[in-house]
MOPAC internal coordinates of N, CA, C and O (Angstrom, degrees):
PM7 1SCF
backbone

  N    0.0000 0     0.00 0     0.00 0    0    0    0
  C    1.4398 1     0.00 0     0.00 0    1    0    0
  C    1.5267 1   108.48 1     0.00 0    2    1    0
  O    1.2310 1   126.16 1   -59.45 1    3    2    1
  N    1.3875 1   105.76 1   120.55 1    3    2    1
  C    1.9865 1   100.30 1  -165.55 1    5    3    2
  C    1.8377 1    90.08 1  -131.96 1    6    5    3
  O    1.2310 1   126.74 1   -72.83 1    7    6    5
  N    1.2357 1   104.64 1   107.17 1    7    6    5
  C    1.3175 1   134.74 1   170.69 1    9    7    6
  C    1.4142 1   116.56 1   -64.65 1   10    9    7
  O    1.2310 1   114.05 1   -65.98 1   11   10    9
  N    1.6511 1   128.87 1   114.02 1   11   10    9
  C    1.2014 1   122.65 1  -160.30 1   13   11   10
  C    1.6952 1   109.37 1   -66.69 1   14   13   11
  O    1.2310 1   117.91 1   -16.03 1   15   14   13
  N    1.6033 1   121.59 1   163.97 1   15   14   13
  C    1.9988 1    99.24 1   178.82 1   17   15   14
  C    1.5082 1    95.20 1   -92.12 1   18   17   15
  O    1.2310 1   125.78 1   -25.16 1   19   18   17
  N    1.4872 1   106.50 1   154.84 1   19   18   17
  C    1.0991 1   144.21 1   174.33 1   21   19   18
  C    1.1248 1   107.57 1   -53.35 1   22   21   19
  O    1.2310 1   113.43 1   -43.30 1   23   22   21
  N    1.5266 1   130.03 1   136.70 1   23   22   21
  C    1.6323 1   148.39 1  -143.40 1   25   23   22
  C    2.5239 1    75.56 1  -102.44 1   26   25   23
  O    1.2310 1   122.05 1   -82.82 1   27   26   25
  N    1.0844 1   113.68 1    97.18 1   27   26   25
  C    2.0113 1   102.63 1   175.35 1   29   27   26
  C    1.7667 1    77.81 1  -152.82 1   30   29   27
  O    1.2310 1   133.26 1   -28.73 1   31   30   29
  N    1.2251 1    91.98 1   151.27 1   31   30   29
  C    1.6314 1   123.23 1  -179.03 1   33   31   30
  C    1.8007 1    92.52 1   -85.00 1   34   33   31
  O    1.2310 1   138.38 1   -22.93 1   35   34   33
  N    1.5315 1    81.97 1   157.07 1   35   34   33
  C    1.6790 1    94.96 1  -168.05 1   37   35   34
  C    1.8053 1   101.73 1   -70.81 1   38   37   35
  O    1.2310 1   122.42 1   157.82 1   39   38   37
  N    1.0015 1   112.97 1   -22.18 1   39   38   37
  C    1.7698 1   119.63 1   173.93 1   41   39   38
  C    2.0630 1    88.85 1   -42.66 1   42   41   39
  O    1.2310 1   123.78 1   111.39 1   43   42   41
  N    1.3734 1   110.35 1   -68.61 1   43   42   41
  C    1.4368 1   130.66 1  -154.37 1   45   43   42
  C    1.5487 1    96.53 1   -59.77 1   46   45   43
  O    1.2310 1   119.43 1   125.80 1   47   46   45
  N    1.9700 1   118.69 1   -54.20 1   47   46   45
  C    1.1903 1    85.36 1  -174.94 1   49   47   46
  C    1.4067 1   135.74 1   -76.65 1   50   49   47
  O    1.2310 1   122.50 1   165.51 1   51   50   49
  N    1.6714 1   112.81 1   -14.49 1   51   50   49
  C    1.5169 1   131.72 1   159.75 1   53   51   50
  C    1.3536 1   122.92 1   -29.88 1   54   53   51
  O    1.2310 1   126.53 1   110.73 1   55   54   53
  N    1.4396 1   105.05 1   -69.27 1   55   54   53
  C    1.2748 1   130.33 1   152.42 1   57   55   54
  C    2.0962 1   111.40 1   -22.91 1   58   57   55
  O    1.2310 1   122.46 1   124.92 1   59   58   57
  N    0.9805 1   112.89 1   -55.08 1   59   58   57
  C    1.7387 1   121.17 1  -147.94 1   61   59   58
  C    1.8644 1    76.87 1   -96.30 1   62   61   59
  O    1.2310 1   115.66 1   114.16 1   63   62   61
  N    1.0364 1   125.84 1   -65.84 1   63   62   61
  C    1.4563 1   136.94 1   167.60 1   65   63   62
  C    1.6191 1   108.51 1    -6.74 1   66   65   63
  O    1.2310 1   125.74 1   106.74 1   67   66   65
  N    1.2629 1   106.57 1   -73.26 1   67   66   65
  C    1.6165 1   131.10 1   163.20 1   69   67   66
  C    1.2829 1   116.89 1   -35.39 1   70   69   67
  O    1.2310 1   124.03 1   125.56 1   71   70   69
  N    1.2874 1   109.88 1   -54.44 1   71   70   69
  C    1.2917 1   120.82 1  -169.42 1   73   71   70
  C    1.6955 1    98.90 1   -63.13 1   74   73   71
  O    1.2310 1   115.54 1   104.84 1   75   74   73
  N    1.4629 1   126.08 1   -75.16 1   75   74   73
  C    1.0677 1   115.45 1   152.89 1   77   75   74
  C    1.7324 1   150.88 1   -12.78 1   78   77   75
  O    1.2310 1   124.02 1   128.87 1   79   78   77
  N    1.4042 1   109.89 1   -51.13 1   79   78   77
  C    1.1757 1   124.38 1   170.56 1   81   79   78
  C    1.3168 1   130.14 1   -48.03 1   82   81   79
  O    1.2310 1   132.61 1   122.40 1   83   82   81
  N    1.6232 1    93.24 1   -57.60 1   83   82   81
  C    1.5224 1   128.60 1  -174.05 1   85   83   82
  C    1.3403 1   106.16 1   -51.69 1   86   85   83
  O    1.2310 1   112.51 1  -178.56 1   87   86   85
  N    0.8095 1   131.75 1     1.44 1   87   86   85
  C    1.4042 1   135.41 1  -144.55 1   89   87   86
  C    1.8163 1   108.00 1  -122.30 1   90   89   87
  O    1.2310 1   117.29 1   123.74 1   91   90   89
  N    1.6968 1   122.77 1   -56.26 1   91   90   89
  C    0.8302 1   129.37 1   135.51 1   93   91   90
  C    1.7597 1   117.88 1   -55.42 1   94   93   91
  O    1.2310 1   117.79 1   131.22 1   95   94   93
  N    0.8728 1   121.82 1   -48.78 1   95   94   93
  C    2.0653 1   107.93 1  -173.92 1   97   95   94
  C    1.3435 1    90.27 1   -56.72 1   98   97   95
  O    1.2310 1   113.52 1   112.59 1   99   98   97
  N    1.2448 1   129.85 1   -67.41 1   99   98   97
  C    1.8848 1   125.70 1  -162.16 1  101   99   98
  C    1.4044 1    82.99 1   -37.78 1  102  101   99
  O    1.2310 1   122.74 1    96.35 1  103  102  101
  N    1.5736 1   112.35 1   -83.65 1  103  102  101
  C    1.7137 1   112.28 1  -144.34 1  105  103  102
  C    1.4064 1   103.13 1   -58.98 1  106  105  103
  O    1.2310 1   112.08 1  -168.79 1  107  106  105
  N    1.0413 1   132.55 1    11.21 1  107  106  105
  C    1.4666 1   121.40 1   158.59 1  109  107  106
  C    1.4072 1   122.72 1   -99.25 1  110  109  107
  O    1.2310 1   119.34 1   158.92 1  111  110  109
  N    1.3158 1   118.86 1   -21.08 1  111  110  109
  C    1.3759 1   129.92 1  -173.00 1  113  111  110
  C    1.8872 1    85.56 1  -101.02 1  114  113  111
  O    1.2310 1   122.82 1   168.79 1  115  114  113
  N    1.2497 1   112.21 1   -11.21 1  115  114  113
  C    2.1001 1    81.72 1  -165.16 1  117  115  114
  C    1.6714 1    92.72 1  -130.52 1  118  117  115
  O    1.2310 1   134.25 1  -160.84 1  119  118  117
  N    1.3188 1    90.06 1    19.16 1  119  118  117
  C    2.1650 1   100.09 1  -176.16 1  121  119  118
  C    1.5542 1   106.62 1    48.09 1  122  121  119
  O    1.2310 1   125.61 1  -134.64 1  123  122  121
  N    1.3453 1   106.82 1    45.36 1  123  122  121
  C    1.3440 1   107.47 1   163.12 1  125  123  122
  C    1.5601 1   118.18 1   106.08 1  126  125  123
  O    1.2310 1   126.33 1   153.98 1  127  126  125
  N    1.2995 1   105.43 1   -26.02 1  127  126  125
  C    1.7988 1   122.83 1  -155.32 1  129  127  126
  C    1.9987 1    95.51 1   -72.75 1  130  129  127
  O    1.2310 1   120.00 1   123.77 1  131  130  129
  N    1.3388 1   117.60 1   -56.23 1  131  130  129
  C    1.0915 1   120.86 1   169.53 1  133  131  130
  C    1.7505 1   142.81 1   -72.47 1  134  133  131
  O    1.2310 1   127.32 1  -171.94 1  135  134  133
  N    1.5873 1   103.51 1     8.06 1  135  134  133
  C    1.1751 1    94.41 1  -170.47 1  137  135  134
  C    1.3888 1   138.00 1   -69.68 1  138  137  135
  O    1.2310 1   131.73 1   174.20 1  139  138  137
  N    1.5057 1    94.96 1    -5.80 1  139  138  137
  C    1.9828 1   112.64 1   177.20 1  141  139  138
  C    1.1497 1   108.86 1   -70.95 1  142  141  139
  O    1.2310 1   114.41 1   140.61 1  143  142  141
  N    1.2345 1   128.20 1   -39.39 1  143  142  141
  C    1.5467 1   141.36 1  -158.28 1  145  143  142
  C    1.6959 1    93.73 1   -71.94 1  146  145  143
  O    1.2310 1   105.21 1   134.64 1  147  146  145
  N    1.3453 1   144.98 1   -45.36 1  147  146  145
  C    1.1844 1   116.28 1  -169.87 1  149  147  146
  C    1.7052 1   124.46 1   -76.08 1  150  149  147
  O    1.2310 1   133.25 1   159.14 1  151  150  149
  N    1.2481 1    91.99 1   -20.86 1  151  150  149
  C    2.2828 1   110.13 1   178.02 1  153  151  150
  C    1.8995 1    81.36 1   -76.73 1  154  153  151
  O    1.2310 1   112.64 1    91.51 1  155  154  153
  N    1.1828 1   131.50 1   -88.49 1  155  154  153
  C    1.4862 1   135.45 1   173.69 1  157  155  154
  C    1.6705 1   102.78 1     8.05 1  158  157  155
  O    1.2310 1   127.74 1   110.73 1  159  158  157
  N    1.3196 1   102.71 1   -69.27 1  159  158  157
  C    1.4831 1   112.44 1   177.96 1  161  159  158
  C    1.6476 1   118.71 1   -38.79 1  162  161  159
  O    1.2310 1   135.92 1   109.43 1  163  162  161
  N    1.4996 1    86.79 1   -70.57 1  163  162  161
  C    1.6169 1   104.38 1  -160.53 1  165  163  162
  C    1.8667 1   104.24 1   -52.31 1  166  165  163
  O    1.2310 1   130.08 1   143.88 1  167  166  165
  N    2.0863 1    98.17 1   -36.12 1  167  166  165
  C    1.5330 1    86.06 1  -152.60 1  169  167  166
  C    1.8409 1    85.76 1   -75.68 1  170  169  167
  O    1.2310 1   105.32 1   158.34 1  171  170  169
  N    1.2722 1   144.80 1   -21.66 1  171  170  169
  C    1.0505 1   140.23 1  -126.76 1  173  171  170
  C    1.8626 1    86.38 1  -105.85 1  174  173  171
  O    1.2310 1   120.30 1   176.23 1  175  174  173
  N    1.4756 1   117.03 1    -3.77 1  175  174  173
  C    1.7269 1   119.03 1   172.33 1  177  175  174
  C    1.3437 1   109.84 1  -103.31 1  178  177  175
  O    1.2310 1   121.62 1   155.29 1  179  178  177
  N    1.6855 1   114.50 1   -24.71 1  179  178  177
  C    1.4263 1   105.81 1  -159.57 1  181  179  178
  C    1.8734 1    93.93 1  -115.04 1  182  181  179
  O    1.2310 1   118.31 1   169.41 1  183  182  181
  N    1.4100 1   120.82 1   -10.59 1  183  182  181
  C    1.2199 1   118.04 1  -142.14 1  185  183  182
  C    1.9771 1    96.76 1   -65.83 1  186  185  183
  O    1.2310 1   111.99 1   161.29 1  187  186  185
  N    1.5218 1   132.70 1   -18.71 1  187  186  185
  C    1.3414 1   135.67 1   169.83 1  189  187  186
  C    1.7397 1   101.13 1   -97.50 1  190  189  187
  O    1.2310 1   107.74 1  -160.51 1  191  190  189
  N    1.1157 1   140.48 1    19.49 1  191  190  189
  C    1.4114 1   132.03 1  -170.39 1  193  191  190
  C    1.8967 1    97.51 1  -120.22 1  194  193  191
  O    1.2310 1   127.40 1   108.82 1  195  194  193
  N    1.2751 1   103.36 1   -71.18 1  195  194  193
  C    1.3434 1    94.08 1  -166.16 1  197  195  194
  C    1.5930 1   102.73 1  -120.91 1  198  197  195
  O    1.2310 1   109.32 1   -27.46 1  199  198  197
  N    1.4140 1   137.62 1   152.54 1  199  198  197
  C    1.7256 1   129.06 1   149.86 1  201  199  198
  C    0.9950 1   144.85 1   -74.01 1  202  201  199
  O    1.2310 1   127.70 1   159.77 1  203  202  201
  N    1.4703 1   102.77 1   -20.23 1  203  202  201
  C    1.5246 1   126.69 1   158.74 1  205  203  202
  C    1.7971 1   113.32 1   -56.26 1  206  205  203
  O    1.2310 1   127.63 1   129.61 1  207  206  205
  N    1.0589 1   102.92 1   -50.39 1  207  206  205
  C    1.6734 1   114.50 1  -175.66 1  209  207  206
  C    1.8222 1   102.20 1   -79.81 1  210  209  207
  O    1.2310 1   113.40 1   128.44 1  211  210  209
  N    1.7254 1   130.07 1   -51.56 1  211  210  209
  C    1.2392 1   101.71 1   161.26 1  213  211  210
  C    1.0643 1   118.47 1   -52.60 1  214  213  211
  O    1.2310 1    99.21 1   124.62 1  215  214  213
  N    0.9485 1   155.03 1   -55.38 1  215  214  213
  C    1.9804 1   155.92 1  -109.15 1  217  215  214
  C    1.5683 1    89.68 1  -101.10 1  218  217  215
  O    1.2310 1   120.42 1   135.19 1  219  218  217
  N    1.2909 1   116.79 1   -44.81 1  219  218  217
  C    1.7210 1   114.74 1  -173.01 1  221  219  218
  C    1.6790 1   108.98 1   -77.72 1  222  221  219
  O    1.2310 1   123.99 1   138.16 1  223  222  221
  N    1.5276 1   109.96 1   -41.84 1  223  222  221
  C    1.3354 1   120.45 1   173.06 1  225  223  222
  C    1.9062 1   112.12 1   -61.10 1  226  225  223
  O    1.2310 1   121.67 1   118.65 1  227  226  225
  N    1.0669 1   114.41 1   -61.35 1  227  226  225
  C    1.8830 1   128.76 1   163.95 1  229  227  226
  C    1.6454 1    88.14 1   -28.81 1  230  229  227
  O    1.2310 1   111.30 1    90.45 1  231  230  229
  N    1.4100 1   133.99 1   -89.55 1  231  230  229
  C    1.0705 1   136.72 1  -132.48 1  233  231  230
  C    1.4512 1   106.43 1   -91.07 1  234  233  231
  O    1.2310 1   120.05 1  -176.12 1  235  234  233
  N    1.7923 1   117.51 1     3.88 1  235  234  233
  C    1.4303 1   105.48 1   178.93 1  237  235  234
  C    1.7699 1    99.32 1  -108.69 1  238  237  235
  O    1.2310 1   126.36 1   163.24 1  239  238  237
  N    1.5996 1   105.37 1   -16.76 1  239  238  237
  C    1.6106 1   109.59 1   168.93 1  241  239  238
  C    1.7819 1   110.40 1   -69.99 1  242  241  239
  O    1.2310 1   124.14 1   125.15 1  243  242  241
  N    1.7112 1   109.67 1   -54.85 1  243  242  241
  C    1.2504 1   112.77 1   163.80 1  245  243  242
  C    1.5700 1   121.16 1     3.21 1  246  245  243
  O    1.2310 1   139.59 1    96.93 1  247  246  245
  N    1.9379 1    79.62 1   -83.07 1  247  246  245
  C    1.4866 1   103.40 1  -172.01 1  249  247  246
  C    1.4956 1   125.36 1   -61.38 1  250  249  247
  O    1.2310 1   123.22 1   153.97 1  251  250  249
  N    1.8433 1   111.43 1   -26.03 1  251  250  249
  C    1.1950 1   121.14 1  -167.42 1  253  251  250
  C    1.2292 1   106.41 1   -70.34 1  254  253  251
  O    1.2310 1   109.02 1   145.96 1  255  254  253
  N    1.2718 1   138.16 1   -34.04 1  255  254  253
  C    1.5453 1   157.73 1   167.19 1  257  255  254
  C    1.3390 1    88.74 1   -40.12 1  258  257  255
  O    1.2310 1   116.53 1    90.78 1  259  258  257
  N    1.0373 1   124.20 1   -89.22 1  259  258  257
  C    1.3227 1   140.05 1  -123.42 1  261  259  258
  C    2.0657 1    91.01 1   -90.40 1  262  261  259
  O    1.2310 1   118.10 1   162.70 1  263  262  261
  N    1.1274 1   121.23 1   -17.30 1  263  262  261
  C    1.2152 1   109.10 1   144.90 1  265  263  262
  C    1.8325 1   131.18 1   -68.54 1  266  265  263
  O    1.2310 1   138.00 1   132.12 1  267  266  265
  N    1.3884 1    82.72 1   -47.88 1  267  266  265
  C    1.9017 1   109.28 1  -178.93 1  269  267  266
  C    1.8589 1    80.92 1   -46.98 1  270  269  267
  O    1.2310 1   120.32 1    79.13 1  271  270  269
  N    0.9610 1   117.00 1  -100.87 1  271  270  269
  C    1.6813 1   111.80 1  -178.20 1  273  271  270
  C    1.1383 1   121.70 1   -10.35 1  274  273  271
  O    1.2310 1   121.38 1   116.33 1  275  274  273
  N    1.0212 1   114.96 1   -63.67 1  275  274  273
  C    1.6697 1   100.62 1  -173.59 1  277  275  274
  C    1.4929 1   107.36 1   -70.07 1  278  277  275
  O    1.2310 1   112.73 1   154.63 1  279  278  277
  N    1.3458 1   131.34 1   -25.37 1  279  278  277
  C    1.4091 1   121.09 1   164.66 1  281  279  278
  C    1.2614 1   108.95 1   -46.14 1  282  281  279
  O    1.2310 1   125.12 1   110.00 1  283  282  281
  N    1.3110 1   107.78 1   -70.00 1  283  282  281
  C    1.4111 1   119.76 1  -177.70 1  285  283  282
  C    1.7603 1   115.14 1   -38.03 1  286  285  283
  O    1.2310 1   113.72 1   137.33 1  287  286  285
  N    1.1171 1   129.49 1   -42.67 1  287  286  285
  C    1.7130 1   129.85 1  -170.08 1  289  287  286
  C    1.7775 1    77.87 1   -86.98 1  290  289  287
  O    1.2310 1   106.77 1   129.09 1  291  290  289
  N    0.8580 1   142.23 1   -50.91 1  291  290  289
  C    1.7383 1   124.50 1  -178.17 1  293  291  290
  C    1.2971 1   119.50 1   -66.86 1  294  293  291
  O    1.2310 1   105.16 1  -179.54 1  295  294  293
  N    1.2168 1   145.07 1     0.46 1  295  294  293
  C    0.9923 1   152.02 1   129.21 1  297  295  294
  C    1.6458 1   131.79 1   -52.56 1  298  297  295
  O    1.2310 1   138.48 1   129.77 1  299  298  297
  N    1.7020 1    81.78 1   -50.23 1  299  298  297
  C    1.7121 1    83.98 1   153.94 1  301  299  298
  C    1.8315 1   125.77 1   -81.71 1  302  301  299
  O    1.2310 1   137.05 1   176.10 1  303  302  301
  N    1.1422 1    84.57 1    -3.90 1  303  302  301
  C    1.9131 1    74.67 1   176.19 1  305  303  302
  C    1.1776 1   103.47 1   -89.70 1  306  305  303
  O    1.2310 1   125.56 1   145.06 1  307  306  305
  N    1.1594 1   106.93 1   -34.94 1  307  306  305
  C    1.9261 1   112.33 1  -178.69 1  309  307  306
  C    1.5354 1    99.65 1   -54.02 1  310  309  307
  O    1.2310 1   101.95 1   159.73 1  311  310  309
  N    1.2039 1   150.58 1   -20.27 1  311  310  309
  C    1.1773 1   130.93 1  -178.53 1  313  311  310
  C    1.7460 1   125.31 1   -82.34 1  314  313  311
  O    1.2310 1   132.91 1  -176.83 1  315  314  313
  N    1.5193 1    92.66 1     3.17 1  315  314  313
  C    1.7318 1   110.00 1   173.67 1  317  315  314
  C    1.5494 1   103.69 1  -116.06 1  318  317  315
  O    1.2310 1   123.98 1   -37.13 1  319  318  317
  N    1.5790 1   109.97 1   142.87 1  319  318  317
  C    1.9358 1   116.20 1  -178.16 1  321  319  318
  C    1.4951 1    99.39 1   -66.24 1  322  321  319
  O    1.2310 1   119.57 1   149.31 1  323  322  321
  N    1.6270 1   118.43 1   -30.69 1  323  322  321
  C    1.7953 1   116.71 1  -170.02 1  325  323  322
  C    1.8005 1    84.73 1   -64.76 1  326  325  323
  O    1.2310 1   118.66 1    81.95 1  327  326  325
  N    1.0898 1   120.15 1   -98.05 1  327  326  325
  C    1.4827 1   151.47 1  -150.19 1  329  327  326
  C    1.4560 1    76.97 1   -40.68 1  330  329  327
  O    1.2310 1    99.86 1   121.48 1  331  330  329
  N    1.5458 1   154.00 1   -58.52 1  331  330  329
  C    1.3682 1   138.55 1  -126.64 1  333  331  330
  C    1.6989 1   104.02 1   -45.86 1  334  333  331
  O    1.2310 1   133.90 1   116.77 1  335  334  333
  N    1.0121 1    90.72 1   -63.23 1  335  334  333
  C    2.3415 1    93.13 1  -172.00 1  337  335  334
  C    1.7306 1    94.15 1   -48.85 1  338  337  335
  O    1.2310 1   102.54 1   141.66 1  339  338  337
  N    1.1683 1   149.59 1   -38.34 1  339  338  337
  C    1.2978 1   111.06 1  -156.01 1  341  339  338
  C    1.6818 1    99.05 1  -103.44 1  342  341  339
  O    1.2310 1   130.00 1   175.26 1  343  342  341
  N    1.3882 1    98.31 1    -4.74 1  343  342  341
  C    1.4431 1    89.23 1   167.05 1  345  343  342
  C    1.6174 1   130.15 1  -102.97 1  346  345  343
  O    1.2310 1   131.81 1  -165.28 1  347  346  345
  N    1.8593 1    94.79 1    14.72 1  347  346  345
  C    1.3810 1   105.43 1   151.42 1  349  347  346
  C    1.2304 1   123.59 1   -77.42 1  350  349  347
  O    1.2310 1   128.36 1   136.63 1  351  350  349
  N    1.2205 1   101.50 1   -43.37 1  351  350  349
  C    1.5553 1   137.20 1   171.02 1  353  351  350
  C    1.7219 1   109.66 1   -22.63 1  354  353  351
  O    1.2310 1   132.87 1    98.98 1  355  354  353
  N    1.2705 1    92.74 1   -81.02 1  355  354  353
  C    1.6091 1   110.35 1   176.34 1  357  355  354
  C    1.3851 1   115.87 1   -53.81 1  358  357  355
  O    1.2310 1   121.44 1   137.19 1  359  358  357
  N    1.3443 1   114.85 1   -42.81 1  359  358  357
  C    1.5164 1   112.88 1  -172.54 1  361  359  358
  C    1.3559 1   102.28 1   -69.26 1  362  361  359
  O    1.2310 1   121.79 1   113.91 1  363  362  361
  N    1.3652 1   114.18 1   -66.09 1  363  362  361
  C    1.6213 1   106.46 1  -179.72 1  365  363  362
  C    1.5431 1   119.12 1   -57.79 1  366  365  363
  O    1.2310 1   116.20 1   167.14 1  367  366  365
  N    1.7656 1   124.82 1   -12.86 1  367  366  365
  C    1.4685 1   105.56 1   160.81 1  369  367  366
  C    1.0512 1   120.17 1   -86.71 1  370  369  367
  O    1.2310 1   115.53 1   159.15 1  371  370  369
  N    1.5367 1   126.08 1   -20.85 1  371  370  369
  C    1.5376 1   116.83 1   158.25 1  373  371  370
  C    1.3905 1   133.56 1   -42.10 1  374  373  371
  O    1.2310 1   125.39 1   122.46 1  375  374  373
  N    1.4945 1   107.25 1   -57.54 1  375  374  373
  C    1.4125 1   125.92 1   155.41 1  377  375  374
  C    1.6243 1   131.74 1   -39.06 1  378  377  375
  O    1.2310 1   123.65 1   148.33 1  379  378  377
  N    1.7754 1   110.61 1   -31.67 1  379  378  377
  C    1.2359 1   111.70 1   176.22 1  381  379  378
  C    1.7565 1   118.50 1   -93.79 1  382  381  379
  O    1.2310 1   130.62 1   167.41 1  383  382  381
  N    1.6021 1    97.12 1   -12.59 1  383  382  381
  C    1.3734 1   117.23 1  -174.13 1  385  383  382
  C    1.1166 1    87.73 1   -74.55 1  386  385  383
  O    1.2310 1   110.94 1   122.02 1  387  386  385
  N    1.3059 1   134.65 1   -57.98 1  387  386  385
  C    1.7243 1   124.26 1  -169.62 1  389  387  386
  C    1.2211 1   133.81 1   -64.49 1  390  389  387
  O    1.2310 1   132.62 1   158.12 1  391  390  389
  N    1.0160 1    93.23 1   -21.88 1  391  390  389
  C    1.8697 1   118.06 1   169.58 1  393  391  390
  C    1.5858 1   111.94 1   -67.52 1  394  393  391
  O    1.2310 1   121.05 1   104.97 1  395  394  393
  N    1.1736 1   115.60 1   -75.03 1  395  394  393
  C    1.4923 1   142.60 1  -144.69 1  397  395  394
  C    2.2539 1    79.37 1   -76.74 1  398  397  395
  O    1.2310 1   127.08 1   121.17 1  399  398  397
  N    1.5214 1   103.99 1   -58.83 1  399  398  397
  C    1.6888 1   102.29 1  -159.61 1  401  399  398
  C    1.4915 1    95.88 1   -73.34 1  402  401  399
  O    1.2310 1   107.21 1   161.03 1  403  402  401
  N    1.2515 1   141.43 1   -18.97 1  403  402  401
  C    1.4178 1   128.32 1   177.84 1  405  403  402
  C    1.0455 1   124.24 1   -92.33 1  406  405  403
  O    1.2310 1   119.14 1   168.94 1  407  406  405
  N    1.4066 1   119.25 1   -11.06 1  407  406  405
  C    1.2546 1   126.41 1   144.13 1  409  407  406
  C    1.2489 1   153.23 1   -48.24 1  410  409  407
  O    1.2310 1   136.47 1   138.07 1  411  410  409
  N    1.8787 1    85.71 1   -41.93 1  411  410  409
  C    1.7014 1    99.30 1   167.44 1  413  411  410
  C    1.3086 1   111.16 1   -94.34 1  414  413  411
  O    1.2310 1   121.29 1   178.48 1  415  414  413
  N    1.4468 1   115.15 1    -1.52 1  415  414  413
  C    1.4047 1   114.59 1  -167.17 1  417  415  414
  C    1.6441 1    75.75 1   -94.91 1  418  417  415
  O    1.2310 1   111.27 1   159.89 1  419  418  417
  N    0.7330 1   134.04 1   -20.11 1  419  418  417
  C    1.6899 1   115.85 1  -177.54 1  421  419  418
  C    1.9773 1    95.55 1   -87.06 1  422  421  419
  O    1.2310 1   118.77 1   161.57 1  423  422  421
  N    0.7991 1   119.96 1   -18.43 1  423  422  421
  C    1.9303 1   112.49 1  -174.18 1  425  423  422
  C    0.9851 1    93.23 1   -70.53 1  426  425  423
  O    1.2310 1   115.05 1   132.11 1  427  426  425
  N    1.6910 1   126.99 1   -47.89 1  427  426  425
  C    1.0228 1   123.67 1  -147.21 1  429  427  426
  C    1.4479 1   102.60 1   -81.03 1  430  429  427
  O    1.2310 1   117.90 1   109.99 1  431  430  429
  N    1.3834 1   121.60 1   -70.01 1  431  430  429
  C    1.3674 1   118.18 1   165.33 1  433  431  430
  C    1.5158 1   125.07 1    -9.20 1  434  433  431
  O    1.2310 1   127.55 1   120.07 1  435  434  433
  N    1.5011 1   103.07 1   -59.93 1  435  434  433
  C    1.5050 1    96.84 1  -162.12 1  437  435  434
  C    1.8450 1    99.03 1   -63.62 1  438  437  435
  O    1.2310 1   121.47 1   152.25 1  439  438  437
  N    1.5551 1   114.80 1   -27.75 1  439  438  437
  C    1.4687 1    78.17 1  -159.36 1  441  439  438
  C    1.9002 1    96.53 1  -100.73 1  442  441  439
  O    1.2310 1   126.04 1  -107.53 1  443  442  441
  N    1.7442 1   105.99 1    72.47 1  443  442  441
  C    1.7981 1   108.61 1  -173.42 1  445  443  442
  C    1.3185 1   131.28 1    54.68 1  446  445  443
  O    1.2310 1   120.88 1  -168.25 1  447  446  445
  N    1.6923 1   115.91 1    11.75 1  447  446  445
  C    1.3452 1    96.05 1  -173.68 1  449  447  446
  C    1.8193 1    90.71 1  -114.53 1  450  449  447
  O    1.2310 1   125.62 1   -46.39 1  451  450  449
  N    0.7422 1   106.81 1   133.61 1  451  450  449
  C    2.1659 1   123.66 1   168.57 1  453  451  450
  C    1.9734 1    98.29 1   -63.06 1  454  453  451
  O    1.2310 1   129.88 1   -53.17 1  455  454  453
  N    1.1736 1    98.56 1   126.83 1  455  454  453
  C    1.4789 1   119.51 1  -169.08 1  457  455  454
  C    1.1686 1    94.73 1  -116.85 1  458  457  455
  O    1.2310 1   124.65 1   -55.04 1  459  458  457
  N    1.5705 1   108.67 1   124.96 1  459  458  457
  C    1.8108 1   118.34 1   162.83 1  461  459  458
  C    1.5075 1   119.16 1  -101.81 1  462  461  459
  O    1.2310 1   130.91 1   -47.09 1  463  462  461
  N    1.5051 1    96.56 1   132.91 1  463  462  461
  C    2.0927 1    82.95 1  -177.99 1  465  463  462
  C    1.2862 1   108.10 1   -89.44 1  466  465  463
  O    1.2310 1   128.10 1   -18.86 1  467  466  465
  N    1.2767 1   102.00 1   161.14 1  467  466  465
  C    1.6786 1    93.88 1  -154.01 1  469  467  466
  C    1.8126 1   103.18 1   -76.57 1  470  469  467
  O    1.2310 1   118.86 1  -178.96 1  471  470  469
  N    1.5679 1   119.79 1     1.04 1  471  470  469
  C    1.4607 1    92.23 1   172.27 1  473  471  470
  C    1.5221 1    75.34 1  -164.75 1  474  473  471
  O    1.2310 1   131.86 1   -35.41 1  475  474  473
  N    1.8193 1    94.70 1   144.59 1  475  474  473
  C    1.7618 1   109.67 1  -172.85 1  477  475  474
  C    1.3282 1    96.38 1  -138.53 1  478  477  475
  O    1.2310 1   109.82 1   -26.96 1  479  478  477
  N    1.3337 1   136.71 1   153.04 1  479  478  477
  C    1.3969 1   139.00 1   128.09 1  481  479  478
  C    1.2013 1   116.34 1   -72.88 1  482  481  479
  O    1.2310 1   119.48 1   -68.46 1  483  482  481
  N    1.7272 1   118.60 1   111.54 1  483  482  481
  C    1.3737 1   113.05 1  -151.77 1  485  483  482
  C    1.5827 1    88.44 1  -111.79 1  486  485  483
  O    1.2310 1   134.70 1   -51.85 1  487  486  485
  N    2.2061 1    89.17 1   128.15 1  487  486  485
  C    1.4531 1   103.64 1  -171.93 1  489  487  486
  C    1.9681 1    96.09 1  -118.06 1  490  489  487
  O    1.2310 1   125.34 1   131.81 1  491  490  489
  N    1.1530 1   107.35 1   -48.19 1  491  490  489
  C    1.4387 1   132.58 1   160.51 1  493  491  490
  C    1.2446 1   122.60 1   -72.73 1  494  493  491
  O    1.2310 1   120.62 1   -29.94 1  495  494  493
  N    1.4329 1   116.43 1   150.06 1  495  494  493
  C    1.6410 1   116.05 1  -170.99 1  497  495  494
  C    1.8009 1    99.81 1  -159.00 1  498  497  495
  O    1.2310 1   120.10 1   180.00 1  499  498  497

């Protein structure tokens, strides 16, 4: 099912692009701790301007949570010798989830189409 892209000025998809990005650059520069804060940003400038730019920003903060968490409970498992592997586990799939999905959530964006990650704790809309 291939969804035609959305009629948004290149300002919008830049904009939605960002939103995405930001997400992997933080968690690489802050080992993960910051990666909500750059979608946070974007949706919290554009979220009355355009829907194209919330909807991509909403769903890349969404998702950033809901990675940030599961880092977070693997960190706490790591503090037991049983739990240690799956709370390597988690941390490094949180970490790769943010990478790998904001990436494509940025392909997708740039060329007009709105990208859903496949699972969010939806705080933003």
């Amino acid at each position: 099912m291939t969804h035609q892209p959305q009629n948004v000025s290149t300002q919008e998809r830049g904009a939605a692009v960002l939103a995405h990005l930001s997400a992997p650059i933080a968690a690489i520069v802050s080992a993960g701790w910051l990666a909500i804060a750059g979608p946070l940003i974007v949706w919290l400038f554009y979220r009355n301007h355009s829907p194209f730019v919330r909807t991509a920003a909403a769903g890349a903060f969404n998702f950033q949570i809901s990675a940030w968490l599961m880092s977070v409970v693997g960190w706490v498992l790591c503090f037991t010798i049983i739990l240690l592997p799956i709370g390597i586990l988690l941390i490094i799939l949180g970490n790769l989830l943010t990478l790998i999905l904001g990436i494509w959530g940025a392909v997708r964006t740039s060329g007009g189409h709105q990208y859903k990650y496949p699972w969010q704790i939806r705080i933003l809309s």
